[in-house]
C-alpha positions as CSV (number, residue, x, y, z in Angstrom):
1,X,41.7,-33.8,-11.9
2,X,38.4,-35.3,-12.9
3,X,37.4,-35.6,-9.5
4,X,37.3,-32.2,-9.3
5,X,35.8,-31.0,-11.6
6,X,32.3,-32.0,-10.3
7,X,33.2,-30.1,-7.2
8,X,34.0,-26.9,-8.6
9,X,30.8,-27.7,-11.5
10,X,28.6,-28.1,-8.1
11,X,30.1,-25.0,-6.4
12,X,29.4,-22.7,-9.4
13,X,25.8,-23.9,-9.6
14,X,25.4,-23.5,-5.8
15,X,26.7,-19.7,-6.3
16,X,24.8,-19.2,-9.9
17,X,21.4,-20.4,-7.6
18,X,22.2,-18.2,-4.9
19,X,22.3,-15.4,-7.4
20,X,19.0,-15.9,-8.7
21,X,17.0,-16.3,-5.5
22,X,18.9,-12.9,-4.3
23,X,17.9,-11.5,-7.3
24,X,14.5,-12.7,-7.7
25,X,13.8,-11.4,-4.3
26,X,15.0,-8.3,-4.7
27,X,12.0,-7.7,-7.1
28,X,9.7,-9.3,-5.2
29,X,7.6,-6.4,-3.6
30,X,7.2,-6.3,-0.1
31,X,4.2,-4.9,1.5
32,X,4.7,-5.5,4.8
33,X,5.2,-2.7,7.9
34,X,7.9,-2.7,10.4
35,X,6.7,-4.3,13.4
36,X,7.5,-1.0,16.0
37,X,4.7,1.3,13.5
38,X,2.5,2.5,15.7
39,X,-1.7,2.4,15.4
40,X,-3.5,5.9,15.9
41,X,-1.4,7.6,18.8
42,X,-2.7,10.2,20.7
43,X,-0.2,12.9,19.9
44,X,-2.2,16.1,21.4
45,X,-5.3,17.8,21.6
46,X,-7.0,16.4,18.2
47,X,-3.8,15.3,17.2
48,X,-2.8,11.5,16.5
49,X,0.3,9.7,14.8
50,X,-0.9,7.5,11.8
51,X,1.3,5.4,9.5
52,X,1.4,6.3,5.7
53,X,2.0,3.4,3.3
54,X,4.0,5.0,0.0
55,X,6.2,3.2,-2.2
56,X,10.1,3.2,-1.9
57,X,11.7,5.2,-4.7
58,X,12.6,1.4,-5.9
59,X,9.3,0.6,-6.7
60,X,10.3,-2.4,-4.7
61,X,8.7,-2.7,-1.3
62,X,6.4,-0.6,0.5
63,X,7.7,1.9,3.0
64,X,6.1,3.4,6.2
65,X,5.7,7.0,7.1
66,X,4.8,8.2,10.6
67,X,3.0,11.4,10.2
68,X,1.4,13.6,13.3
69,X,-2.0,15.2,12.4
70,X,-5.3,16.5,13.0
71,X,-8.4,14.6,12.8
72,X,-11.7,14.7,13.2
73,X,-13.5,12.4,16.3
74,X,-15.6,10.2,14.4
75,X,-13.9,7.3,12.3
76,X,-15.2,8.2,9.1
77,X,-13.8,11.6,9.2
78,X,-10.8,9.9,11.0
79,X,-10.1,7.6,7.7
80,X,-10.7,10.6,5.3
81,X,-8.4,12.4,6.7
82,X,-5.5,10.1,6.5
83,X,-6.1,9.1,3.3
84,X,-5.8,13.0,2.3
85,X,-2.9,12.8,4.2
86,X,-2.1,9.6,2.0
87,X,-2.9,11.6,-1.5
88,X,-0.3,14.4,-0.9
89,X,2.5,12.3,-1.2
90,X,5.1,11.2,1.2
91,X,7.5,13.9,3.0
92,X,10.3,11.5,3.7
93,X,11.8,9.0,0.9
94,X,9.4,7.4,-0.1
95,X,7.1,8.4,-3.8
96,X,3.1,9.0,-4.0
97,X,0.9,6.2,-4.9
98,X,-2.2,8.3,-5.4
99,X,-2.3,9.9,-8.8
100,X,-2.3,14.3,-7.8
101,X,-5.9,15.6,-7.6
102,X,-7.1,13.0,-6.5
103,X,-9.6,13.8,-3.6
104,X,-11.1,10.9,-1.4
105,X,-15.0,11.9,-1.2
106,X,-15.5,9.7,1.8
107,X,-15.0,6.5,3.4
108,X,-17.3,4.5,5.2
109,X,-17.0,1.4,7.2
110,X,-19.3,-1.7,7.7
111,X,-19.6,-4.2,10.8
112,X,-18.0,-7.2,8.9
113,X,-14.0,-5.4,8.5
114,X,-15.6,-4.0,5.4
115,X,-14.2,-0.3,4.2
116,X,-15.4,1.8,1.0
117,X,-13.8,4.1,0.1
118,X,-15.1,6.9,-2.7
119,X,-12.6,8.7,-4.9
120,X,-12.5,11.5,-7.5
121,X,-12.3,9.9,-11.3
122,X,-9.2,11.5,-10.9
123,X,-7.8,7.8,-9.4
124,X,-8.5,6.5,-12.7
125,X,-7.9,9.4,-15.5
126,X,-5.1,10.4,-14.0
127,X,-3.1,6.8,-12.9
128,X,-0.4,6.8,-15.1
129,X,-0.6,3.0,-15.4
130,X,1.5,0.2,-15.6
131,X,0.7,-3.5,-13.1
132,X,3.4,-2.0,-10.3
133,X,2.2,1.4,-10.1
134,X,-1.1,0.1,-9.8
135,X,-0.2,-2.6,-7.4
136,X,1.4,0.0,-5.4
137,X,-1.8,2.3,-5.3
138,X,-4.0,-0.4,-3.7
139,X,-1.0,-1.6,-1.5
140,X,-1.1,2.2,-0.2
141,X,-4.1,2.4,0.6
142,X,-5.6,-0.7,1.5
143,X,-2.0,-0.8,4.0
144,X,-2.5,2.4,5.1
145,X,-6.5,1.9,6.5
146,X,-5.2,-1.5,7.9
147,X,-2.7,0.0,10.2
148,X,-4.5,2.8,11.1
149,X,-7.5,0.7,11.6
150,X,-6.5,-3.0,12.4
151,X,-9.9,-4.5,12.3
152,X,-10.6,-3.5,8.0
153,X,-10.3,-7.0,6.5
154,X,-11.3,-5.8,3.0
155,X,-11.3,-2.2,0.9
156,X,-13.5,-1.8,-1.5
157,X,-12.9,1.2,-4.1
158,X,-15.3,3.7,-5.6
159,X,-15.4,6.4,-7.9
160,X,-17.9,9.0,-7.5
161,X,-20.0,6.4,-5.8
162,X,-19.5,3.7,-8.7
163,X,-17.9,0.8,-8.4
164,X,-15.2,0.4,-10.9
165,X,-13.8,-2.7,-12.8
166,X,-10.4,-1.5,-12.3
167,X,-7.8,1.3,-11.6
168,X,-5.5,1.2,-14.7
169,X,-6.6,-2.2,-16.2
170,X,-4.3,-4.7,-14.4
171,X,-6.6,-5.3,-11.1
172,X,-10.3,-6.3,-10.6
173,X,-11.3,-3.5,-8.2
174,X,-14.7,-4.9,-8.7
175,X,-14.4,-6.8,-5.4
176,X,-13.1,-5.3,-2.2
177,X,-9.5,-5.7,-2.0
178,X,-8.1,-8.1,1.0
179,X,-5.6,-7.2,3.4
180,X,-4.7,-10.7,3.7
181,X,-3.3,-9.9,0.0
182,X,-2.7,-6.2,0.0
183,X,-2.3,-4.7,3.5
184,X,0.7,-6.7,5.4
């Protein structure tokens, strides 16, 4: 009987351990895309396919969202657009990251896989806070530029053409964000 006990001790633990890393992962966000999302796809006439980045209904994991519409020729515009696209919220199952009335004023992109992008004030006054919603707004976007545009490296936020020490007081946004961090 005694030598069994140690078995059945050492089974428990191993199922007890199991437990925790299923659970622990679980809550461990996941930012990543699904590896069939496709880049900027020529749909029609003005008209491409671009990948959304919203949160799951979770608050778990990031979710993708293919979505066909018009934009403009140039890349700037092009960004804009999406990330308006981005703002309204997700049409499938997935919940907005990008506090409602918030406009994107513009985006512009440097030579280095730099992107800025200016916001309303509504970003920050109307964020309703907390570390994972904000985690989840910078995932968004700084997801939702990389996949559209696979060469941005780094996001850098602005608010009415100021750069801002944070979104809702959980994240430095006084440095571009990385995609090596936020966008995969």
């Amino acid at each position: 009987m005694s030598k069994a006990r140690p078995i059945v001790l050492a089974v428990a633990l191993i199922v007890v351990a199991l437990g925790l890393v299923f659970a622990l992962r679980e809550q461990t966000p996941v930012t990543g895309f699904e590896a069939d999302d496709i880049v900027l796809e020529e749909v029609g006439d003005g008209v491409q396919s671009v990948i959304l980045a919203f949160a799951d209904r979770g608050a778990s994991r990031i979710v993708a969202e293919r979505r066909d519409i018009v934009v403009p020729d140039d890349r700037s515009g092009k960004a804009r657009r999406i990330l308006e696209e981005l703002a309204e919220g997700p049409d499938g199952n997935g919940v907005a990251t990008i506090p409602r009335g918030t406009r994107i004023l513009s985006v512009v992109f440097d030579d280095a896989g730099g992107a800025y992008v200016d916001f309303s004030r509504e970003l920050v006054s109307e964020h309703p806070g907390g570390s994972t919603g904000e985690g989840f707004t910078i995932r968004s976007i700084v997801g939702t530029l990389h996949r559209n545009f696979p060469d941005v490296e780094r996001v850098q936020f602005l608010v009415e053409g100021r750069e801002i020490e944070s979104i809702a007081g959980h994240y430095d946004a006084g440095e571009p964000f990385k995609v090596s961090q936020f966008g995969e």
